[in-house]
PQR file with spaces between the fields and no chain letter, atoms N, CA, C, O and H, PARSE charges and radii, in Angstrom:
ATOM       1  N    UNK     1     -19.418  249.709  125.807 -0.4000 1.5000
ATOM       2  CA   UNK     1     -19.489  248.296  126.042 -0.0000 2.0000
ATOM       3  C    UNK     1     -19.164  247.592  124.726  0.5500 1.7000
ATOM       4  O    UNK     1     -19.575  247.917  123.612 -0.5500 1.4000
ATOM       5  N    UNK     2     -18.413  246.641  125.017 -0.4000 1.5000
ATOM       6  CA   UNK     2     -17.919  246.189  123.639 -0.0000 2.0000
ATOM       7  C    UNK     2     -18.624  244.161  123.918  0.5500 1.7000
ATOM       8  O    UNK     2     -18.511  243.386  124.868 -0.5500 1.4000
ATOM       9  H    UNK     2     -18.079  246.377  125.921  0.4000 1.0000
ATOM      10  N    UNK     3     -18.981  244.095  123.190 -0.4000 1.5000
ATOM      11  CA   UNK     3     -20.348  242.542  123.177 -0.0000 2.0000
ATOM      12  C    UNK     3     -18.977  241.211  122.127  0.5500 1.7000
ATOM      13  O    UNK     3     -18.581  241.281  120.963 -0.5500 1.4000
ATOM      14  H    UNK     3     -19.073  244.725  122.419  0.4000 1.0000
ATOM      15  N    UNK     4     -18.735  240.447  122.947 -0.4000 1.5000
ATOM      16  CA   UNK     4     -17.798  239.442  121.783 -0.0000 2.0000
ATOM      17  C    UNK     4     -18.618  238.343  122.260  0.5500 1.7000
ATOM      18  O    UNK     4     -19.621  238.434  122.968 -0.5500 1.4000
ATOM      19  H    UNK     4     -19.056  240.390  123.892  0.4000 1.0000
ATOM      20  N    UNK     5     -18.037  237.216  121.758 -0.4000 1.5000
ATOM      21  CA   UNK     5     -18.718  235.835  121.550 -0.0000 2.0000
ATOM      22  C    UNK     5     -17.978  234.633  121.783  0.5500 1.7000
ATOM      23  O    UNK     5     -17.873  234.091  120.682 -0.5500 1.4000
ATOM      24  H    UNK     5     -17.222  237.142  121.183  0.4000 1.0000
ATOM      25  N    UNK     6     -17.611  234.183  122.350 -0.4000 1.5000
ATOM      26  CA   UNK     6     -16.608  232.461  122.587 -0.0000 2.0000
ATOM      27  C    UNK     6     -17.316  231.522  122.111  0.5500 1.7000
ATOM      28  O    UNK     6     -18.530  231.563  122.308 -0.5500 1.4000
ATOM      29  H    UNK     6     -17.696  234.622  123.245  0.4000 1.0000
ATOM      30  N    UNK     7     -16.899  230.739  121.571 -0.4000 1.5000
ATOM      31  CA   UNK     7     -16.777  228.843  121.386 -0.0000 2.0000
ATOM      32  C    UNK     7     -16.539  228.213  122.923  0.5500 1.7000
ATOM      33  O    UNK     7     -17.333  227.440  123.460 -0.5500 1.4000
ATOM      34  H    UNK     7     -15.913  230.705  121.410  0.4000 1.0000
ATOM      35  N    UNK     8     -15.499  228.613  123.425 -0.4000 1.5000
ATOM      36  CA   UNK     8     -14.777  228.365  124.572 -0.0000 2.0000
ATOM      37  C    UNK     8     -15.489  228.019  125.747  0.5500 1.7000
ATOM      38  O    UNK     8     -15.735  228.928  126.539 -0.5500 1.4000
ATOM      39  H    UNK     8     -14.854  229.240  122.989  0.4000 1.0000
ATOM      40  N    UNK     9     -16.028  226.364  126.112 -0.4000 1.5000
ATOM      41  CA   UNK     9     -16.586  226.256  127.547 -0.0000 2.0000
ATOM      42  C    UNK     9     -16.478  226.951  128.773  0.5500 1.7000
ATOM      43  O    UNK     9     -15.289  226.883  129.084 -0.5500 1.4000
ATOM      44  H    UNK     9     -15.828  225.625  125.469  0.4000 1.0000
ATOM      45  N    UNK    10     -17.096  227.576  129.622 -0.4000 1.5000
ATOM      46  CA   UNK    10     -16.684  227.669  130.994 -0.0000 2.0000
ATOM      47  C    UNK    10     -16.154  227.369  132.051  0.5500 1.7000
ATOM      48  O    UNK    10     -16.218  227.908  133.156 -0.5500 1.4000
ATOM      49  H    UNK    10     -18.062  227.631  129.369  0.4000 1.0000
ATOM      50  N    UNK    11     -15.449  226.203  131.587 -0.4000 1.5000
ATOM      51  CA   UNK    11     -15.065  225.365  132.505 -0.0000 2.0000
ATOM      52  C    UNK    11     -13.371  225.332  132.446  0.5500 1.7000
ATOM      53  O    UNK    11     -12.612  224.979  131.544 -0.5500 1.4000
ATOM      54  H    UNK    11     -15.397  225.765  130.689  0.4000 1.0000
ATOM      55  N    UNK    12     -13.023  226.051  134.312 -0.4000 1.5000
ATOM      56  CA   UNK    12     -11.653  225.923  134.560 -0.0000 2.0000
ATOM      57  C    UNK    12     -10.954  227.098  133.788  0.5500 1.7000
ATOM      58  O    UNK    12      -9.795  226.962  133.396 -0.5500 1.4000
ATOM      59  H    UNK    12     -13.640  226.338  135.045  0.4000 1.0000
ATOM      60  N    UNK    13     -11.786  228.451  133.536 -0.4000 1.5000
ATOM      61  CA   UNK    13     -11.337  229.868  133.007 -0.0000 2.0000
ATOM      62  C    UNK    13     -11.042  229.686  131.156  0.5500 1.7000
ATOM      63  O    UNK    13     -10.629  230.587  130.427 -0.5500 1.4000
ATOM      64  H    UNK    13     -12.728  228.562  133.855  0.4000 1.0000
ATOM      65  N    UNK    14     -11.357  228.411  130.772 -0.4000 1.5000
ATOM      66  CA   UNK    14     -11.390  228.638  129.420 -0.0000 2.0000
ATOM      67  C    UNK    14     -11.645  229.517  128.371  0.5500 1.7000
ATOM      68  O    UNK    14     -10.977  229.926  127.421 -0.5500 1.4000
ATOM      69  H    UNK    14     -11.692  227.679  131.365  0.4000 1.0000
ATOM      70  N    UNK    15     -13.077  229.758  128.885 -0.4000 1.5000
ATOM      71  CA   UNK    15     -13.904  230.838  128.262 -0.0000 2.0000
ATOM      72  C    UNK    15     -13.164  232.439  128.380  0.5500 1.7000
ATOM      73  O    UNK    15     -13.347  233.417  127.655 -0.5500 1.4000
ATOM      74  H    UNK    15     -13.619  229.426  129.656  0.4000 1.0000
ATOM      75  N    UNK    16     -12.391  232.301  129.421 -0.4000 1.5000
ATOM      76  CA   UNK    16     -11.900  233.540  129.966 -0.0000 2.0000
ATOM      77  C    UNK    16     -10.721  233.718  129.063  0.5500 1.7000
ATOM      78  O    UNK    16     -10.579  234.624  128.242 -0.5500 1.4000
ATOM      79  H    UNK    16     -12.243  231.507  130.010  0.4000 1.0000
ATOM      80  N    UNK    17      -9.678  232.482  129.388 -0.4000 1.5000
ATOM      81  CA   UNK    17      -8.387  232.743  128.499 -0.0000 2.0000
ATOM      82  C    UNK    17      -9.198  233.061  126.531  0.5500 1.7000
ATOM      83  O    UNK    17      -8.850  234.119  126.006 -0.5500 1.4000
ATOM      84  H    UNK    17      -9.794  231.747  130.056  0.4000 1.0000
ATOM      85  N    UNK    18      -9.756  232.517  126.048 -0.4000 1.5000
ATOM      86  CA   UNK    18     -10.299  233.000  125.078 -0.0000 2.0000
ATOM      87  C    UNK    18     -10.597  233.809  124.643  0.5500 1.7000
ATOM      88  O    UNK    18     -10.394  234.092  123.462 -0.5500 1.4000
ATOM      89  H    UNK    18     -10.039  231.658  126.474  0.4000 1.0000
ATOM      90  N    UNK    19     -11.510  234.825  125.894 -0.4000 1.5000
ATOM      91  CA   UNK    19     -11.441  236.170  125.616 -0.0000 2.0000
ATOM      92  C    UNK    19     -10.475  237.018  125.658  0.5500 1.7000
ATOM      93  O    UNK    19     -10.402  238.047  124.987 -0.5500 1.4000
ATOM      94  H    UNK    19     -11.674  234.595  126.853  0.4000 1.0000
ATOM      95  N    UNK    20      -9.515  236.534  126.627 -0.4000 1.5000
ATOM      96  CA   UNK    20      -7.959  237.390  126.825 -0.0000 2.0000
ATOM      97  C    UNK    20      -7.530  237.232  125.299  0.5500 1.7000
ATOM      98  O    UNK    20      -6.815  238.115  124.824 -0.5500 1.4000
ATOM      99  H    UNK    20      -9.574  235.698  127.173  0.4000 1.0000
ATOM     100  N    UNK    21      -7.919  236.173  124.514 -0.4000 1.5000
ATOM     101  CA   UNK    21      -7.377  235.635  123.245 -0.0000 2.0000
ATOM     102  C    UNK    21      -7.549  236.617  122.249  0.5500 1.7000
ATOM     103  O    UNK    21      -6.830  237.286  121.506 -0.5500 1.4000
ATOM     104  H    UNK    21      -8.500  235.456  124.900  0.4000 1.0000
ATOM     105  N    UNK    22      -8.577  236.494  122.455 -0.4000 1.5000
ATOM     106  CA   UNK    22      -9.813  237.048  121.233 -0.0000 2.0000
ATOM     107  C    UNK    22      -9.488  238.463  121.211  0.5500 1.7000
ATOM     108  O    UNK    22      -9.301  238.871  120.065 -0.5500 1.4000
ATOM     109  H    UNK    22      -9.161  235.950  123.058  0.4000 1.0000
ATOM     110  N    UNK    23      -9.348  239.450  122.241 -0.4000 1.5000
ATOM     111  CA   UNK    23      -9.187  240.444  122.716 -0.0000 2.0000
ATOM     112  C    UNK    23      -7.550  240.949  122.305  0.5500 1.7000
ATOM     113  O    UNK    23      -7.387  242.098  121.893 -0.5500 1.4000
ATOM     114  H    UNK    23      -9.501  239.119  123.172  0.4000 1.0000
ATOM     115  N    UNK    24      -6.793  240.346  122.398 -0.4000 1.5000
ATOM     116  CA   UNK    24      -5.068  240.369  122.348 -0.0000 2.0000
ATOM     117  C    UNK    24      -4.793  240.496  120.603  0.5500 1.7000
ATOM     118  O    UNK    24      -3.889  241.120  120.048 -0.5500 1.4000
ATOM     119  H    UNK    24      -6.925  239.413  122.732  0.4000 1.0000
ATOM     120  N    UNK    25      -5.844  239.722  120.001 -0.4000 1.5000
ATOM     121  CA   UNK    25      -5.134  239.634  118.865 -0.0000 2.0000
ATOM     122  C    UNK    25      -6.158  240.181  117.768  0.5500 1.7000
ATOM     123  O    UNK    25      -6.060  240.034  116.550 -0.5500 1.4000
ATOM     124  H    UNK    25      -6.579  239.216  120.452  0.4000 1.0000
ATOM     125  N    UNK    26      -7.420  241.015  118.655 -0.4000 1.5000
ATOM     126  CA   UNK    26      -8.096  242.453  117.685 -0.0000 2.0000
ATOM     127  C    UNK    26      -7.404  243.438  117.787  0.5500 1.7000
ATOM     128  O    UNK    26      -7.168  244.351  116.997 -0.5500 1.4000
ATOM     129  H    UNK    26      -7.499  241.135  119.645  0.4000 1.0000
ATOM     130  N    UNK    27      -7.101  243.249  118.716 -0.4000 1.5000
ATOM     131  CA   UNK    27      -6.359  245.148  119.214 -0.0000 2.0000
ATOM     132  C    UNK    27      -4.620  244.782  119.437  0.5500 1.7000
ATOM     133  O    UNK    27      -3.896  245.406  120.212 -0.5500 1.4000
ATOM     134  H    UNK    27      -7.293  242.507  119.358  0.4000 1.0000
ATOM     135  N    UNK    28      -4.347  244.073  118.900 -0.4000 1.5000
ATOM     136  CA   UNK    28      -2.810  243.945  118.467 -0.0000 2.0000
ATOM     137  C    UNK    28      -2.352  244.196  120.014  0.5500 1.7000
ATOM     138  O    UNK    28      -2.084  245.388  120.163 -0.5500 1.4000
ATOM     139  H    UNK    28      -4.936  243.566  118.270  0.4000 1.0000
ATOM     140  N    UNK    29      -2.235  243.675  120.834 -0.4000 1.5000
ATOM     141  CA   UNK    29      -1.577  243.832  122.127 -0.0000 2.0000
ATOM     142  C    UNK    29      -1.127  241.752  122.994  0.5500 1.7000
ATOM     143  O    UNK    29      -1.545  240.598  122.897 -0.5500 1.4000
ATOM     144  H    UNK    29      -2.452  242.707  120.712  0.4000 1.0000
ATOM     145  N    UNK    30      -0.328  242.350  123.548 -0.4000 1.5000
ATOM     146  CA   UNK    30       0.390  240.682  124.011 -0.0000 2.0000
ATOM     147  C    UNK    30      -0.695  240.365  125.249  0.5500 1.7000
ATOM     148  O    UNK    30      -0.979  241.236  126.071 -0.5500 1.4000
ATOM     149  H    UNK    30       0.011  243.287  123.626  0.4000 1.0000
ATOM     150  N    UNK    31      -1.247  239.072  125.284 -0.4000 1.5000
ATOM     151  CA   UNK    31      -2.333  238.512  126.014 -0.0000 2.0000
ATOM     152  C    UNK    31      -1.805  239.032  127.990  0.5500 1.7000
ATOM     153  O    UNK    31      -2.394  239.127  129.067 -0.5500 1.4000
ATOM     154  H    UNK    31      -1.016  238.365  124.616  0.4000 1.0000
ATOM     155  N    UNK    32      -1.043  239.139  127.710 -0.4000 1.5000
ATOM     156  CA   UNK    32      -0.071  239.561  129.239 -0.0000 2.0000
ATOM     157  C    UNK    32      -0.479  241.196  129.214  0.5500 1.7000
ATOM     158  O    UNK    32      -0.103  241.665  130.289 -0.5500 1.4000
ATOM     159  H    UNK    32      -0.564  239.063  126.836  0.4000 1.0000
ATOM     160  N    UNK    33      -0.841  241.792  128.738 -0.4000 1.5000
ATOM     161  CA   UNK    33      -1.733  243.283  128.965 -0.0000 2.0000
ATOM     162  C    UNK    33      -2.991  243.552  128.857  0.5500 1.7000
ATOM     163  O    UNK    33      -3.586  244.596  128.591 -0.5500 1.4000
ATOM     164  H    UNK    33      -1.146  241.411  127.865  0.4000 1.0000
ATOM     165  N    UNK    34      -3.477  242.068  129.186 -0.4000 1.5000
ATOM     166  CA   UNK    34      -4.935  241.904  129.039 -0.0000 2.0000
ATOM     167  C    UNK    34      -5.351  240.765  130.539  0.5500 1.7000
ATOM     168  O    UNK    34      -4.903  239.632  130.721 -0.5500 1.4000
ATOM     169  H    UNK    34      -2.993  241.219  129.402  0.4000 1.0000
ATOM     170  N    UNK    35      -6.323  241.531  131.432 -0.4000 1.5000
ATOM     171  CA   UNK    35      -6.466  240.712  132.290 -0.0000 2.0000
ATOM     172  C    UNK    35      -8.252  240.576  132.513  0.5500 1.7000
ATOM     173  O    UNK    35      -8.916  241.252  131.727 -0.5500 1.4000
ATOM     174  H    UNK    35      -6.686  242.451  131.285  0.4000 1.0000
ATOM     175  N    UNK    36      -8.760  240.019  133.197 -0.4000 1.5000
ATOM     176  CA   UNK    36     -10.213  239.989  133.739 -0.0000 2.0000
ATOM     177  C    UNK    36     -10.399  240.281  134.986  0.5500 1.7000
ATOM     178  O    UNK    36     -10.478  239.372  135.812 -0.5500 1.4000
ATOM     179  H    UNK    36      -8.221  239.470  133.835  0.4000 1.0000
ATOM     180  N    UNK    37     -10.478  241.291  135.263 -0.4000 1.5000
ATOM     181  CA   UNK    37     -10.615  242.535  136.602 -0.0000 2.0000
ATOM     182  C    UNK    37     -12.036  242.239  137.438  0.5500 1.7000
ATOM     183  O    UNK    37     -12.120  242.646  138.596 -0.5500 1.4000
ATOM     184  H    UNK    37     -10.414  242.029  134.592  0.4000 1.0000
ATOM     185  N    UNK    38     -13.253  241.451  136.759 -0.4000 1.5000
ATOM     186  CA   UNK    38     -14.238  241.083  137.684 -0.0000 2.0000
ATOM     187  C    UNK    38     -15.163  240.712  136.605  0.5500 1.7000
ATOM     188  O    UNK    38     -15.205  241.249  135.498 -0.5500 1.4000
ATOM     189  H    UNK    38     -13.184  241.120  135.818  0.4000 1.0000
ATOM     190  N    UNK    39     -16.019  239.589  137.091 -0.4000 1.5000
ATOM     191  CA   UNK    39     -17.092  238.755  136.232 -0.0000 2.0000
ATOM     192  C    UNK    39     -16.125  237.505  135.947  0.5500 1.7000
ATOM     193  O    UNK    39     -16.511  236.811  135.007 -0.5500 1.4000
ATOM     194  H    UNK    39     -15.984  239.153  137.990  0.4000 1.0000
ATOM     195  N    UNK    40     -14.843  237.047  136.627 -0.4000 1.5000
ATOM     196  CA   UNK    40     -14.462  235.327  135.810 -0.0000 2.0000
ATOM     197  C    UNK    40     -15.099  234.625  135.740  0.5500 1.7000
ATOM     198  O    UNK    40     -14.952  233.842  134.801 -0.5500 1.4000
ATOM     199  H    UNK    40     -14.529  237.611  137.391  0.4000 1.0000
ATOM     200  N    UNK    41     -16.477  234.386  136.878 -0.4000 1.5000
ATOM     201  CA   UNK    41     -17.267  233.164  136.550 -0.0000 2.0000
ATOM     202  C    UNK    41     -19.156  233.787  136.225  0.5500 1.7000
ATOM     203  O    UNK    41     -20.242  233.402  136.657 -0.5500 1.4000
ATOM     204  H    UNK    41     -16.597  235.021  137.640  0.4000 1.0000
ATOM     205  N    UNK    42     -18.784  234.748  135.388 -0.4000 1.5000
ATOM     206  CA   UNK    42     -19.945  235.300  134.956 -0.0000 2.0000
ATOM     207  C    UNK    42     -20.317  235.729  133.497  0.5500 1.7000
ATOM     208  O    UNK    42     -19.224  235.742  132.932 -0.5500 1.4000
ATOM     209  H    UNK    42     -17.901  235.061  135.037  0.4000 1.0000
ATOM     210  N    UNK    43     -20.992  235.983  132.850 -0.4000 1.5000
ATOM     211  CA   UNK    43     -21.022  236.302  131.577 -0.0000 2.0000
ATOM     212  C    UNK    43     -20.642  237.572  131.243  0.5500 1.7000
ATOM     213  O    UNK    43     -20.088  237.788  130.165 -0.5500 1.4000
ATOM     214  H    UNK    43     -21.880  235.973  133.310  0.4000 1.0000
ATOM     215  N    UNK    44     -20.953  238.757  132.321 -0.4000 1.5000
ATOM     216  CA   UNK    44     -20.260  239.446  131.965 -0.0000 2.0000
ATOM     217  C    UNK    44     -19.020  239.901  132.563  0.5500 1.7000
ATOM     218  O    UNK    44     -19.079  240.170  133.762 -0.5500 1.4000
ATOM     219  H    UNK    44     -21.403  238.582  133.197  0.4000 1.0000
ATOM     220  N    UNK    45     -17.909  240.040  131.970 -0.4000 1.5000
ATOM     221  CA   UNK    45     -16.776  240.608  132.220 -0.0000 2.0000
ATOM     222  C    UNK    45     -16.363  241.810  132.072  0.5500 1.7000
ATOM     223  O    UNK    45     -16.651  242.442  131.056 -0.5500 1.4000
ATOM     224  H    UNK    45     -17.861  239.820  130.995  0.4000 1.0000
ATOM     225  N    UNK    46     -15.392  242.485  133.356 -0.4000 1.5000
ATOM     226  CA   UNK    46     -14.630  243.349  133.051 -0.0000 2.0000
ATOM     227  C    UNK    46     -13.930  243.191  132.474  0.5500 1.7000
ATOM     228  O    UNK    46     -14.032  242.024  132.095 -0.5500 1.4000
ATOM     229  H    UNK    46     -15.157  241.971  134.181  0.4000 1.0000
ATOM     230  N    UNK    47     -12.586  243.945  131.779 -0.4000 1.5000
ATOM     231  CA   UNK    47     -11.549  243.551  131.419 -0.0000 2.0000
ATOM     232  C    UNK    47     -10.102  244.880  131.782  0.5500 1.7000
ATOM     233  O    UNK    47     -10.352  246.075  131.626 -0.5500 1.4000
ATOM     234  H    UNK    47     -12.503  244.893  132.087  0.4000 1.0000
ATOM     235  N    UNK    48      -9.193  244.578  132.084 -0.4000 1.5000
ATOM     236  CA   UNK    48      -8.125  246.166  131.939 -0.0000 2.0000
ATOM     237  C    UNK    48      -7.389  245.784  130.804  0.5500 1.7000
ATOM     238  O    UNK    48      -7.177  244.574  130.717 -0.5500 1.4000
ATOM     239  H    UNK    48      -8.989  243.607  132.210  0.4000 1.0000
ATOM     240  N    UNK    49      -7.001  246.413  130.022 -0.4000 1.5000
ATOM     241  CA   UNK    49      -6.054  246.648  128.634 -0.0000 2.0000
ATOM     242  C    UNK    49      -5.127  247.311  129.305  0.5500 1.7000
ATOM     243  O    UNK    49      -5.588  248.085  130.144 -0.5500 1.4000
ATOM     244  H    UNK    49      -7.173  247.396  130.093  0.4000 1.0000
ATOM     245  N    UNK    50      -3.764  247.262  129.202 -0.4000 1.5000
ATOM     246  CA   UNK    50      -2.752  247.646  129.185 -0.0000 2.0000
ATOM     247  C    UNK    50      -1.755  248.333  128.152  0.5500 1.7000
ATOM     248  O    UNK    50      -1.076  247.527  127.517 -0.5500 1.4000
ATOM     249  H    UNK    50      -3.389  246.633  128.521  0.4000 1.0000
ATOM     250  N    UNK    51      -1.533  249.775  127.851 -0.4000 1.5000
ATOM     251  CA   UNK    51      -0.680  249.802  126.520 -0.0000 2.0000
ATOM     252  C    UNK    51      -1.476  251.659  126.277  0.5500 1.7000
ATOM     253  O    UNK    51      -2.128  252.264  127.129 -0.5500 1.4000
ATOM     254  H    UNK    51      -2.086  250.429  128.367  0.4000 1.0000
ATOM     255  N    UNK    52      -1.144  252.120  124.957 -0.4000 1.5000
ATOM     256  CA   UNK    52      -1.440  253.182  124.477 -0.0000 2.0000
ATOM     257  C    UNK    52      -2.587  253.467  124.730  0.5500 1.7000
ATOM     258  O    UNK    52      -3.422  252.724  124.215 -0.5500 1.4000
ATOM     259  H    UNK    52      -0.615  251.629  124.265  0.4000 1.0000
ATOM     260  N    UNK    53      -2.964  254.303  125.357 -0.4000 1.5000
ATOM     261  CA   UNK    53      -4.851  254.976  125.507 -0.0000 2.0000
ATOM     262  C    UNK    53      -4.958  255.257  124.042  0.5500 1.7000
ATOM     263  O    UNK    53      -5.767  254.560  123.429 -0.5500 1.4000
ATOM     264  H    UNK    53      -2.286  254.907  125.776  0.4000 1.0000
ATOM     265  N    UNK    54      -4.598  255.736  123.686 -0.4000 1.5000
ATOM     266  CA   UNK    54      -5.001  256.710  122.237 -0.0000 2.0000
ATOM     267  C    UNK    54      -4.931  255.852  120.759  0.5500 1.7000
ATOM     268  O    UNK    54      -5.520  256.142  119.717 -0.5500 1.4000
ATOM     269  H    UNK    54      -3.941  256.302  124.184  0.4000 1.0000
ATOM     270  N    UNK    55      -3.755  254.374  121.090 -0.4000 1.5000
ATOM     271  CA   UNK    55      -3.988  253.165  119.930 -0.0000 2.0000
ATOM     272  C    UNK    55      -5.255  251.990  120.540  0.5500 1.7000
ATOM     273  O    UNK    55      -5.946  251.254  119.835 -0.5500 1.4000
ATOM     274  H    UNK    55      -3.276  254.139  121.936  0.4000 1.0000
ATOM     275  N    UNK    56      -5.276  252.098  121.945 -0.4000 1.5000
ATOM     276  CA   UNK    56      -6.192  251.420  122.214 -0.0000 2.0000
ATOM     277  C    UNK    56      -7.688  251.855  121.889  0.5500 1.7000
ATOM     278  O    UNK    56      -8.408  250.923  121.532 -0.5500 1.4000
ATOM     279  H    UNK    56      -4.714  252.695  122.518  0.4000 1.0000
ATOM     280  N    UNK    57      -8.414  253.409  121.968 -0.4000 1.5000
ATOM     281  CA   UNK    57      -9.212  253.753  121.538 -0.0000 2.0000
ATOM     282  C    UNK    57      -9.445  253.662  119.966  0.5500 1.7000
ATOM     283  O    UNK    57     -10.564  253.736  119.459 -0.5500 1.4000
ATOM     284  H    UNK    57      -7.829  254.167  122.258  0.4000 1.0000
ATOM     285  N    UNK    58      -8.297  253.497  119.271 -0.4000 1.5000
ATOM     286  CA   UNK    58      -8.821  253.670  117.735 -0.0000 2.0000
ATOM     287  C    UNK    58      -8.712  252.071  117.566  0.5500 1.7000
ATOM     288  O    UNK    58      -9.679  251.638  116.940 -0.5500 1.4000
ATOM     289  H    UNK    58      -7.388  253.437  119.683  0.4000 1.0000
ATOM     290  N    UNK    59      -7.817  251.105  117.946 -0.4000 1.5000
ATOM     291  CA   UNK    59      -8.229  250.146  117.511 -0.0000 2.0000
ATOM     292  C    UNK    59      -9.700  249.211  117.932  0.5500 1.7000
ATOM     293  O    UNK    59     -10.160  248.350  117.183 -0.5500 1.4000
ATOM     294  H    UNK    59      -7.031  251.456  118.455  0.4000 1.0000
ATOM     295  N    UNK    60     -10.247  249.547  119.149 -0.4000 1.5000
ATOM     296  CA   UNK    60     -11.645  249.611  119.464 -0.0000 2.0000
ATOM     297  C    UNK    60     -12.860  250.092  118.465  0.5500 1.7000
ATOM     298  O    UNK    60     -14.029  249.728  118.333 -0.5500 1.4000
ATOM     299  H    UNK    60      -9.873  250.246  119.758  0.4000 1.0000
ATOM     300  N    UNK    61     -11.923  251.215  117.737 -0.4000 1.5000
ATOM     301  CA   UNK    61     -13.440  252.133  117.060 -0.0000 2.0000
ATOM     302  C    UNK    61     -13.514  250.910  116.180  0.5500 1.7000
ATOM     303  O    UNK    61     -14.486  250.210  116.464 -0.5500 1.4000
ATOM     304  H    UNK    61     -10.974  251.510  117.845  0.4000 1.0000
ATOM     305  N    UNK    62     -12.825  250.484  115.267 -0.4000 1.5000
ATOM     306  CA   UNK    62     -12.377  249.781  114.321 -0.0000 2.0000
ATOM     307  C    UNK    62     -13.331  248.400  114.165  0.5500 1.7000
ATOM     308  O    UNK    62     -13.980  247.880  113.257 -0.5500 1.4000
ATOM     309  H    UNK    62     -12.035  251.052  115.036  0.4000 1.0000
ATOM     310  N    UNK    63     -13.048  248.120  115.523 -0.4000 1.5000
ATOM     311  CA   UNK    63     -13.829  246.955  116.113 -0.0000 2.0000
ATOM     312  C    UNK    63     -15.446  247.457  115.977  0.5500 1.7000
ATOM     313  O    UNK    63     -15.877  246.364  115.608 -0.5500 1.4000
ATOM     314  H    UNK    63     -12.520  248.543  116.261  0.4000 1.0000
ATOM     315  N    UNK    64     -16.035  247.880  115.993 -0.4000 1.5000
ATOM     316  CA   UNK    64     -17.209  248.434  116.185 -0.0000 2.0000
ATOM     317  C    UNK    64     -17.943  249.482  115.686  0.5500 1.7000
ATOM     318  O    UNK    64     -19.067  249.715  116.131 -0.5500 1.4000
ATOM     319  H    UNK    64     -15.685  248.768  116.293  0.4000 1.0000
């Protein structure tokens, strides 16, 4: 489980595109391989990453 944090109101998927944000530009990937798979109007979110399993796992460790 990876725990992040927004500024970004809830209101009208803001909070959401933010995290697509936030998310796109830790792990070096284009916001278009990043979607919210379940939780949009909840605190917690899924998310799917799109791209290298094996750059996506290390740039995660990195994170954390």
């Amino acid at each position: 489980m990876l725990r992040l944090r927004v500024a970004a109101v809830p209101d009208k998927g803001k909070a959401n595109a933010a995290v697509v944000s936030l998310l796109a530009k830790a792990l070096d990937v284009p916001k278009s391989a990043i979607a919210v798979t379940s939780g949009e109007t909840a605190r917690l979110k899924t998310v799917r990453i799109a791209g290298d399993p094996g750059a996506l796992v290390a740039a995660l460790a990195k994170l954390g």
